[in-house]
BABATOR-471351 format. One line per 8 residues: number of its first residue (from 0); their letters; for each residue x negated, y negated, z of N, C-alpha, C, O, CB. Coordinates in Angstrom, 3 decimals. Glycine has a CB too. Example, Ala and Ser with C-alpha at 12.3 -4.5 7.8 and 13.67 -1.06 7.14 Angstrom:
<marzas>
0) as) -13.190 5.690 7.800 -12.300 4.500 7.800 -13.200 3.300 7.800 -14.236 3.319 8.465 -11.308 4.473 9.046 | -12.850 2.250 7.080 -13.670 1.060 7.140 -12.900 -0.030 7.870 -13.409 -1.138 8.039 -14.084 0.598 5.725
</marzas>
This chain:
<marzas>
0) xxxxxxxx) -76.145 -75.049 -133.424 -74.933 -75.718 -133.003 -75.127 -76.282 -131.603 -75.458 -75.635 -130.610 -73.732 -74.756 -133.047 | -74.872 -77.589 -131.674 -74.783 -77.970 -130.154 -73.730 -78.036 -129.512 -72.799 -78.449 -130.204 -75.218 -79.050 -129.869 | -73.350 -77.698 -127.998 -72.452 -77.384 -127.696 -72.718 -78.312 -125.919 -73.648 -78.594 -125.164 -72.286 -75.728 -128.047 | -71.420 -78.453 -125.989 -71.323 -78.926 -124.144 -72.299 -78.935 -123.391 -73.005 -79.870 -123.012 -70.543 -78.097 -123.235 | -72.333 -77.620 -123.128 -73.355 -77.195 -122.274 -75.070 -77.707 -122.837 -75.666 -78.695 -122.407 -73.124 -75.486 -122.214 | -75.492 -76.927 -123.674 -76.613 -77.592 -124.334 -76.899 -79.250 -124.428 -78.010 -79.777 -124.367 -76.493 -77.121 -125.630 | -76.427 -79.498 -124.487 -76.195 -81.391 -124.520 -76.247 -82.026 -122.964 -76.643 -83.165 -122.718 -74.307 -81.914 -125.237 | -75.875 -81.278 -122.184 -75.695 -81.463 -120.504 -77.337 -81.010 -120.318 -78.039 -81.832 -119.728 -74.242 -80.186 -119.520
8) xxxxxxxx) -77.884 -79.945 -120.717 -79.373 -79.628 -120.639 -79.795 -80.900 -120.798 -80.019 -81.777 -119.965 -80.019 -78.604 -121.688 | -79.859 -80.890 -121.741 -80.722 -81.952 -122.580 -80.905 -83.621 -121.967 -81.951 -84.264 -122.058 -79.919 -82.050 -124.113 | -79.770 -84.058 -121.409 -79.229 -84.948 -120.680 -80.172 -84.911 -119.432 -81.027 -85.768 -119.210 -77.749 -84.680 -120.465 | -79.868 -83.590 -118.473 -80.219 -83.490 -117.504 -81.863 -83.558 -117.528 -82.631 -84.308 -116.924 -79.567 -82.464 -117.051 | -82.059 -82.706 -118.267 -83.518 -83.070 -118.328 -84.224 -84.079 -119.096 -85.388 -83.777 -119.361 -84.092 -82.104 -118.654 | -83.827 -85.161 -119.503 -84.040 -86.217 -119.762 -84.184 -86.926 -119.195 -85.084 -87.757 -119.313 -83.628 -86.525 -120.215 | -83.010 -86.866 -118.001 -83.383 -87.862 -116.800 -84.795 -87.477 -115.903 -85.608 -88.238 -115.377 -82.041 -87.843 -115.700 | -84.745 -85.849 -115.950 -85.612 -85.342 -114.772 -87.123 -86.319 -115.663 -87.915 -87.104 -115.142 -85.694 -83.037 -114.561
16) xxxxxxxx) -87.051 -85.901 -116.962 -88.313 -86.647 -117.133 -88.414 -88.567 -117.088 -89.403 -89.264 -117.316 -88.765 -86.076 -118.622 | -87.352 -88.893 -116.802 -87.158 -90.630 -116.549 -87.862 -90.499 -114.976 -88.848 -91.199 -114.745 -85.054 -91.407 -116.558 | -87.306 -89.542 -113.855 -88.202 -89.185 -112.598 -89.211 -88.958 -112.466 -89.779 -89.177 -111.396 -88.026 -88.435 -112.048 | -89.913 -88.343 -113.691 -91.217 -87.867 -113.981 -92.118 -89.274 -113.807 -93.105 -89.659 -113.180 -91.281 -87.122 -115.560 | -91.133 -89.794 -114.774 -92.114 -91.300 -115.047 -92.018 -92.334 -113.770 -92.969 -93.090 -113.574 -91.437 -92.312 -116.568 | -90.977 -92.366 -112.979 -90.861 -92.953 -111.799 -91.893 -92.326 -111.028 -92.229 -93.219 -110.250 -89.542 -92.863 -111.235 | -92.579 -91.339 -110.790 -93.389 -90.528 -109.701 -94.897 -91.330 -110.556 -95.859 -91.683 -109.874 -93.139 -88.274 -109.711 | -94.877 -91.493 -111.886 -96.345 -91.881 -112.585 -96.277 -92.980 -112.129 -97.291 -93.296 -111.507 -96.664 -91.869 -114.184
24) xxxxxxxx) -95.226 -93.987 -112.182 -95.229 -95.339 -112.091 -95.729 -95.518 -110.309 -96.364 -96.523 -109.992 -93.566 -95.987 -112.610 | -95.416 -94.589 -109.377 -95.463 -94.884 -107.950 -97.322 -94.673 -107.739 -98.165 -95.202 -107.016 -94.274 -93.625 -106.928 | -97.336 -93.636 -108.779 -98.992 -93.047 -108.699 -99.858 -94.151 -108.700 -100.691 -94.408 -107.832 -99.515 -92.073 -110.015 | -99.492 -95.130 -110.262 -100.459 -96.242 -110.162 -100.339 -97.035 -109.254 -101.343 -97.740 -109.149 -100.529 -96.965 -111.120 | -99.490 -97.273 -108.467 -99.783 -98.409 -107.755 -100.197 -98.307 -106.400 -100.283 -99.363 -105.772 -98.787 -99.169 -107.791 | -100.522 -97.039 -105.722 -101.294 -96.821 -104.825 -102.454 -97.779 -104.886 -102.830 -98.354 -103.865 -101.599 -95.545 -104.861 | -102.942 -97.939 -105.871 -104.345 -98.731 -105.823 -103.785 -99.951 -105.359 -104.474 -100.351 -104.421 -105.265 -98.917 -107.302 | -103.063 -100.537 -105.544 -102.869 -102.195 -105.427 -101.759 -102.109 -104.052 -100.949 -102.978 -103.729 -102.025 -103.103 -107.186
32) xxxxxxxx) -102.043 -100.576 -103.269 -100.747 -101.360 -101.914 -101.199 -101.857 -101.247 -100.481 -102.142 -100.289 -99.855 -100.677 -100.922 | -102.684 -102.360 -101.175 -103.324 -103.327 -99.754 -102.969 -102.927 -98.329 -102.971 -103.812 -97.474 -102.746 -104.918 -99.768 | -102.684 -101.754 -98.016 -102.668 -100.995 -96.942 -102.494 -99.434 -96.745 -101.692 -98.689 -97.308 -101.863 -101.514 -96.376 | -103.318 -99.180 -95.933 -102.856 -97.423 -95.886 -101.099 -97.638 -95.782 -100.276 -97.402 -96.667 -103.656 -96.329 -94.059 | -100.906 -98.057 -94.672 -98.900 -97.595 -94.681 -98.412 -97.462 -95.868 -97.866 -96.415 -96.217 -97.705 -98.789 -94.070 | -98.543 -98.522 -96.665 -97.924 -98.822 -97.642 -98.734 -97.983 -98.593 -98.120 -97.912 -99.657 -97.779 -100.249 -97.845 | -99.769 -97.378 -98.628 -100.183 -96.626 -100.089 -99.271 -95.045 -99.387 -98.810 -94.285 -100.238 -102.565 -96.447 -100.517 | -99.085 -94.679 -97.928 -98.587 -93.600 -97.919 -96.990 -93.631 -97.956 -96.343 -92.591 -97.832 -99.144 -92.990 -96.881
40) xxxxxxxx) -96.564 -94.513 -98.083 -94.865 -95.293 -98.636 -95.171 -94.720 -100.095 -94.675 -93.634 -100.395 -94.583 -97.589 -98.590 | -95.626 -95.111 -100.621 -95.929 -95.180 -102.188 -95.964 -93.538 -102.716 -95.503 -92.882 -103.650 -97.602 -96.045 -102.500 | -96.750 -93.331 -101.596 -97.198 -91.643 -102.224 -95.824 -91.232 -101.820 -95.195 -90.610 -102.675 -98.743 -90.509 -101.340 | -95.128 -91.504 -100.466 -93.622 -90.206 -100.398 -92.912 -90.750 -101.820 -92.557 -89.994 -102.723 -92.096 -90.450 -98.576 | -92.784 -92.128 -101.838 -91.653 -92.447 -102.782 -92.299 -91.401 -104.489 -91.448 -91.087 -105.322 -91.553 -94.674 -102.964 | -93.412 -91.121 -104.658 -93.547 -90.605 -105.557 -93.475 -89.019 -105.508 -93.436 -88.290 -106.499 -94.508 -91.135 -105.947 | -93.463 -88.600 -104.139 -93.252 -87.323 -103.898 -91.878 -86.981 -103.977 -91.693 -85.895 -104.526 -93.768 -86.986 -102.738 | -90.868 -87.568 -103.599 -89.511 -88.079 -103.731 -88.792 -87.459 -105.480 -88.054 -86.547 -105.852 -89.697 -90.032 -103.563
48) xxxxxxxx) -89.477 -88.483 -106.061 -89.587 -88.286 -107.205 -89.284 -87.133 -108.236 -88.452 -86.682 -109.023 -90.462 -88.530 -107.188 | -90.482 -86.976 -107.712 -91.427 -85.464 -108.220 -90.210 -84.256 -107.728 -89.965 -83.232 -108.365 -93.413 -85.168 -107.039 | -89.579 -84.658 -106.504 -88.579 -83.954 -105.958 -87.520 -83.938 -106.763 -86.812 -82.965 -107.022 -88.248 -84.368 -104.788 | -87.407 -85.202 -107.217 -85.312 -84.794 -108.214 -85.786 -84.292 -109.448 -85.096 -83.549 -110.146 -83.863 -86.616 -108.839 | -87.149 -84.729 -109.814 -87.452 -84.374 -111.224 -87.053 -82.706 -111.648 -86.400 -82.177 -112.548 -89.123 -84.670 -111.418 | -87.701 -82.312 -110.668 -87.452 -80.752 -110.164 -86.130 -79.925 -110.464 -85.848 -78.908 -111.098 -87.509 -80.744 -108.634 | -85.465 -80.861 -109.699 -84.040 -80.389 -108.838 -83.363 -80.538 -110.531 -82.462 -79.784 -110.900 -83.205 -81.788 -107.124 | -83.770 -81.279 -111.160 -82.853 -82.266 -112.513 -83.862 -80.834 -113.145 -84.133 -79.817 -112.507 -83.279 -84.733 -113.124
56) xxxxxxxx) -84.030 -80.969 -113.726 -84.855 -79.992 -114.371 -83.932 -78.436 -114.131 -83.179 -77.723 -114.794 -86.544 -80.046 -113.593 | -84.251 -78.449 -113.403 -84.001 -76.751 -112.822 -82.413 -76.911 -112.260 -81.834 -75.840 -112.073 -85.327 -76.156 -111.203 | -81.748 -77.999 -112.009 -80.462 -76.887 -111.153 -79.446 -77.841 -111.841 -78.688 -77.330 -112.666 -80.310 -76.762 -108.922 | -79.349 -79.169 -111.590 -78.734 -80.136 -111.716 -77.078 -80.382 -111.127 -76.155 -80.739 -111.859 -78.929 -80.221 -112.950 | -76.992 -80.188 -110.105 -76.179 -79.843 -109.536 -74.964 -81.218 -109.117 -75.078 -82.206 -109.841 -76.914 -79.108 -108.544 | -74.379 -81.254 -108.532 -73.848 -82.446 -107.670 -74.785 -82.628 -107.155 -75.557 -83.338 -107.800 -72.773 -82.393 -106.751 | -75.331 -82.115 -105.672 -75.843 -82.520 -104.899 -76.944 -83.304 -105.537 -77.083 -84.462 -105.141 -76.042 -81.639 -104.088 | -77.789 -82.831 -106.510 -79.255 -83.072 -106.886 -78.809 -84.723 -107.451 -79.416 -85.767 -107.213 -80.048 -81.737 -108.267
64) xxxxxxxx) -77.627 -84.544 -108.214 -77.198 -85.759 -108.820 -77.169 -86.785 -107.732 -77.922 -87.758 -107.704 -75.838 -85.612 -109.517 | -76.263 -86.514 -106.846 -75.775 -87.476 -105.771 -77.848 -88.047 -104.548 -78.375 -88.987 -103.953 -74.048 -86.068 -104.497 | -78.051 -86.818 -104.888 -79.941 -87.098 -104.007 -80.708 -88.593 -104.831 -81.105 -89.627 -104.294 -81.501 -85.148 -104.582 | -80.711 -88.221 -106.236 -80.915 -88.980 -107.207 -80.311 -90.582 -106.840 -80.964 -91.483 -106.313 -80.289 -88.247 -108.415 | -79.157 -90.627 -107.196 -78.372 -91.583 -107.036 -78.734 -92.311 -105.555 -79.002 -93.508 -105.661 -76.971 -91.021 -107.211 | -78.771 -91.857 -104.443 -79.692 -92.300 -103.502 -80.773 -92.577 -102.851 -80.785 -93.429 -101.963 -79.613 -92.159 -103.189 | -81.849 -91.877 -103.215 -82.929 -92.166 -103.304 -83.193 -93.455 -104.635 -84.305 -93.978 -104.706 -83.556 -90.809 -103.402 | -82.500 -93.711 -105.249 -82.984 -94.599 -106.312 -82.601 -95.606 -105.943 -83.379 -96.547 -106.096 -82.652 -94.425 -107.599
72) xxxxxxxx) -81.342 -95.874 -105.337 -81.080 -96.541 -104.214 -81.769 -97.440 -103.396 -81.991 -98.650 -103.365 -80.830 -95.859 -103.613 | -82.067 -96.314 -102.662 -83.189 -96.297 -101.595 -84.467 -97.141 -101.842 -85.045 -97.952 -101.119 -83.657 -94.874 -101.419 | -84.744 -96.658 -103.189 -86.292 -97.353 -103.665 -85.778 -98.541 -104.289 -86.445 -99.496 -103.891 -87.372 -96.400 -104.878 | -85.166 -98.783 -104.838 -84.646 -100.281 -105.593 -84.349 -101.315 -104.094 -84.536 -102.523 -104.236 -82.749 -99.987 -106.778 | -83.907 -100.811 -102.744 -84.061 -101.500 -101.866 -85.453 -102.144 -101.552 -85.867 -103.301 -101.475 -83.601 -100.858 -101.037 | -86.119 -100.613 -101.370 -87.430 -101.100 -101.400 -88.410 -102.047 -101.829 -89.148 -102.807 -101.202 -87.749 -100.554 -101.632 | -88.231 -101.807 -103.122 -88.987 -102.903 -104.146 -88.697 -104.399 -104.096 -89.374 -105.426 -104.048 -88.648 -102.565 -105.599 | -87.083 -104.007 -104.135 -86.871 -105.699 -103.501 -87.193 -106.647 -102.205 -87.077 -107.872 -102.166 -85.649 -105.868 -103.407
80) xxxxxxxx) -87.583 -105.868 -101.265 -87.440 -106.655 -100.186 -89.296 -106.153 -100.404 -89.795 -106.681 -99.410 -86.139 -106.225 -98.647 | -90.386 -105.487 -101.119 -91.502 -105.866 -101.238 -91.805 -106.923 -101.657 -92.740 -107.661 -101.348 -91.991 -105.258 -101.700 | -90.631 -107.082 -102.733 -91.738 -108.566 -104.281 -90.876 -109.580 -103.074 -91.053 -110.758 -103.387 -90.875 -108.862 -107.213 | -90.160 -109.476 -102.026 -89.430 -111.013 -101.783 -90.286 -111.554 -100.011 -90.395 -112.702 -99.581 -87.043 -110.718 -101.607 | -90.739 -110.283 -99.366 -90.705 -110.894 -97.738 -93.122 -110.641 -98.185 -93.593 -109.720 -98.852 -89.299 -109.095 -95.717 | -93.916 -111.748 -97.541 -94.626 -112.004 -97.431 -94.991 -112.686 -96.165 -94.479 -113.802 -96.065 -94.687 -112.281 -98.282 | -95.682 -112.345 -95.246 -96.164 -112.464 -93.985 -97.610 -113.589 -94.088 -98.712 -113.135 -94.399 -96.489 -110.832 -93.427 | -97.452 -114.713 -93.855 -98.929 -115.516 -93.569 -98.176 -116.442 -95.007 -99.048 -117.189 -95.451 -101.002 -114.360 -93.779
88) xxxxxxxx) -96.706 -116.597 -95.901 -96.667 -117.530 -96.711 -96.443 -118.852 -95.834 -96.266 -118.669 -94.629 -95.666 -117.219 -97.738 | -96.431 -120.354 -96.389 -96.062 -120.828 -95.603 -94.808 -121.332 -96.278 -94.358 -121.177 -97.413 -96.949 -121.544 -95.030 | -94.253 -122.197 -94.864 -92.415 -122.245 -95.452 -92.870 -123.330 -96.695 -93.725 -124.213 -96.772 -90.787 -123.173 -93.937 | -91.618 -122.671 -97.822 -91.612 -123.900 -98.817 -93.101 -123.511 -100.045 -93.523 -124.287 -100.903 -91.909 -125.675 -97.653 | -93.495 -122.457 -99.820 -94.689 -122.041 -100.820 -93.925 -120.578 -101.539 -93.398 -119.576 -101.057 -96.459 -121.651 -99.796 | -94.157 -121.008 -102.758 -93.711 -119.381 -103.462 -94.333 -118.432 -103.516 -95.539 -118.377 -103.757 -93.460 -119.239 -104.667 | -93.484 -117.387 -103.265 -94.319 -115.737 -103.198 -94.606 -115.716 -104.467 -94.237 -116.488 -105.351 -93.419 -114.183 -102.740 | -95.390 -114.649 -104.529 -95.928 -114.182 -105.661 -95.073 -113.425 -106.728 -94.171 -112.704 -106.299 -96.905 -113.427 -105.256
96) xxxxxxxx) -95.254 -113.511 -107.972 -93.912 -112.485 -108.818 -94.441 -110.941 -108.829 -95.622 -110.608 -108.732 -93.618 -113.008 -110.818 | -93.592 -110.279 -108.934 -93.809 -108.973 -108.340 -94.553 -108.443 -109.859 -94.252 -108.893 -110.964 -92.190 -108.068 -107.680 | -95.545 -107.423 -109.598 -96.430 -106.935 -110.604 -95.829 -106.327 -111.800 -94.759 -105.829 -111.450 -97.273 -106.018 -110.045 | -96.017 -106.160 -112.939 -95.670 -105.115 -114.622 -94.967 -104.386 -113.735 -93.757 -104.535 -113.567 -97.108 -104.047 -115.776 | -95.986 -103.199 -112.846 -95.624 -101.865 -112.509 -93.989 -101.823 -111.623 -92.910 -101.276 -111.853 -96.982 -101.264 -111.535 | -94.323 -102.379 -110.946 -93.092 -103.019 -109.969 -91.941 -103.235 -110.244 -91.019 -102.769 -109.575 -93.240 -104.117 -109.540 | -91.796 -103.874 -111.129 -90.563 -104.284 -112.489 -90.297 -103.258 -113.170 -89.163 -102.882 -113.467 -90.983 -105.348 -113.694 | -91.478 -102.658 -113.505 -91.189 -101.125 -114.241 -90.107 -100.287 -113.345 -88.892 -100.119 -113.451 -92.770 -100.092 -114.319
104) xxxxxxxx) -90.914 -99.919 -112.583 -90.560 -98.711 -111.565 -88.709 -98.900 -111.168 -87.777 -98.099 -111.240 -91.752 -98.939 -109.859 | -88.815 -100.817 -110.606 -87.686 -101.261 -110.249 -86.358 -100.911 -111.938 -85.210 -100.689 -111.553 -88.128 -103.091 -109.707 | -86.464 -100.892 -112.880 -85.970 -101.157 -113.889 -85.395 -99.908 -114.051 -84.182 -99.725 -113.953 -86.761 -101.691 -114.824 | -86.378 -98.852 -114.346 -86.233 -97.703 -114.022 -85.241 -96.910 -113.391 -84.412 -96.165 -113.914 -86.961 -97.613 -113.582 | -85.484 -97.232 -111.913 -84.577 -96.751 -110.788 -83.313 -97.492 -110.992 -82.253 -97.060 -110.540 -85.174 -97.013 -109.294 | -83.429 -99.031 -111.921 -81.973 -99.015 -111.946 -81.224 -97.740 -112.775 -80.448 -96.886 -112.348 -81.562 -100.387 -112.587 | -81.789 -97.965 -114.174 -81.176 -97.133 -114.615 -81.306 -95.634 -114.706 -81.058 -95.011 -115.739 -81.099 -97.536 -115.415 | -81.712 -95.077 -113.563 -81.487 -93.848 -112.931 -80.298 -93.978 -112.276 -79.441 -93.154 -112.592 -82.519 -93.431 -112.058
112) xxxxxxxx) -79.995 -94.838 -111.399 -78.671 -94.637 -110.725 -77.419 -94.932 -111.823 -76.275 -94.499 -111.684 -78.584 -95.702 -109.373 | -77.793 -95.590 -112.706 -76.257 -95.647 -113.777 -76.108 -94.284 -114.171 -75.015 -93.742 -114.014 -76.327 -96.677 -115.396 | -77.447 -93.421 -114.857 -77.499 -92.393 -115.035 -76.605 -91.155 -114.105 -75.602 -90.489 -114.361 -78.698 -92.415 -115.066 | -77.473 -91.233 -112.987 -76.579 -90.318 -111.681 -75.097 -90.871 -111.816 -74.173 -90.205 -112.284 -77.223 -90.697 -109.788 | -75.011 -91.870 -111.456 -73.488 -92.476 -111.365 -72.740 -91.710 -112.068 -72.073 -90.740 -111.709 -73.234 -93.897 -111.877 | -72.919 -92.354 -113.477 -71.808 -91.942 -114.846 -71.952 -90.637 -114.501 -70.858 -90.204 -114.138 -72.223 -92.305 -116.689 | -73.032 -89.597 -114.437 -72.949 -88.287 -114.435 -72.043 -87.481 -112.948 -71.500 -86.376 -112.964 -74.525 -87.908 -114.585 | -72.107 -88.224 -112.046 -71.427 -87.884 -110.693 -69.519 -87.688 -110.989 -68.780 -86.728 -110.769 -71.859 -89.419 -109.462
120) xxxxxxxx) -69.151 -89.482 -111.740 -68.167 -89.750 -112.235 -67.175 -88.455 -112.566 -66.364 -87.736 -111.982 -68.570 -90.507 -113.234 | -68.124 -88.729 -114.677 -67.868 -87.214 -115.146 -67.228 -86.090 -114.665 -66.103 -85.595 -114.731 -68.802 -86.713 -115.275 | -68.746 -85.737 -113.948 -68.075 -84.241 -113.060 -67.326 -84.013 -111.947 -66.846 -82.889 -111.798 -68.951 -83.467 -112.595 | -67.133 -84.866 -111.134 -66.161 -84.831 -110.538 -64.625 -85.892 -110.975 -64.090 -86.031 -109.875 -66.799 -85.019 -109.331 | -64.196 -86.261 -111.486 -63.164 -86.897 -111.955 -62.437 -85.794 -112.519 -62.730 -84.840 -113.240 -63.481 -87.995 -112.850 | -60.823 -86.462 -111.660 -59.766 -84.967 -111.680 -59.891 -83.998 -110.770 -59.061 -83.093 -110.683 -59.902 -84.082 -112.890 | -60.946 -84.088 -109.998 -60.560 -83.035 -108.472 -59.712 -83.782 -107.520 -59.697 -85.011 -107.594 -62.048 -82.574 -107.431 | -59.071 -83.221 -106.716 -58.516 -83.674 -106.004 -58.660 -82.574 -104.646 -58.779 -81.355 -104.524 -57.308 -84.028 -106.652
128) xxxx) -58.569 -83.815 -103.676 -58.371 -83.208 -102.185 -57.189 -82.800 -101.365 -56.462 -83.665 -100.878 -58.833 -84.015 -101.411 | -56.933 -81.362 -101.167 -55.846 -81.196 -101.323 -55.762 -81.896 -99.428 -56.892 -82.282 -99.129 -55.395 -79.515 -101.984 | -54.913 -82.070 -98.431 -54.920 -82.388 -97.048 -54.937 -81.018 -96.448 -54.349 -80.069 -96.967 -53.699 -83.297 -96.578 | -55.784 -80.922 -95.088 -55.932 -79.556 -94.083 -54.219 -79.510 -93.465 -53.873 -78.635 -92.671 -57.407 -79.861 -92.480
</marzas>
């Protein structure tokens, strides 16, 4: 029988493994960051990762939800302002389109944050703050 709770497992760790795959997706592309900074950008954002995967896995809490939801954030900022700002283009020449992996990762993290979202929603909808 499945029940509430069981189904919220299942959920939760579904996503943790959608994080899983966000931390693989950050792995490959170390090779192609054309700079130490940026391959050690690459490695936190996958350490990051590896971090909610965890948290989703094992606790799934608000907080872990709401970490999620920002850090994915966080990296969908990222990605965008990688595939868009290029240093040495000249004005009026097009950047380059951003790589498979890139799009992946970016696609991903969107729908990690709908994920967190709807799930934030959910559980908190109907509390209320009472005033000090």
């Amino acid at each position: 029988m499945v029940t509430a709770r069981t189904s919220a497992v299942l959920g939760r760790r579904t996503c943790a493994l959608a994080a899983a795959c966000s931390a693989a997706l950050h792995a490959a592309m170390v090779g192609d960051s054309g700079n130490p900074a940026r391959a050690v950008l690459i490695v936190a954002m996958a350490a990051a990762c590896l971090y909610c995967a965890y948290e989703l896995w094992t606790h799934g809490s608000l907080r872990t939800w709401c970490t999620v939801a920002v850090m994915n954030l966080a990296m969908i900022g990222t990605h965008l302002s990688a595939t868009g700002h290029h240093h040495g283009t000249a004005v009026g020449q097009a950047a380059s389109a951003p790589s498979a992996l890139m799009t992946a990762a970016t696609l991903l993290a969107i729908g990690e944050v709908v994920m967190a979202t709807a799930v934030l929603y959910v559980r908190t909808r109907g509390r209320t703050v009472t005033p000090a």
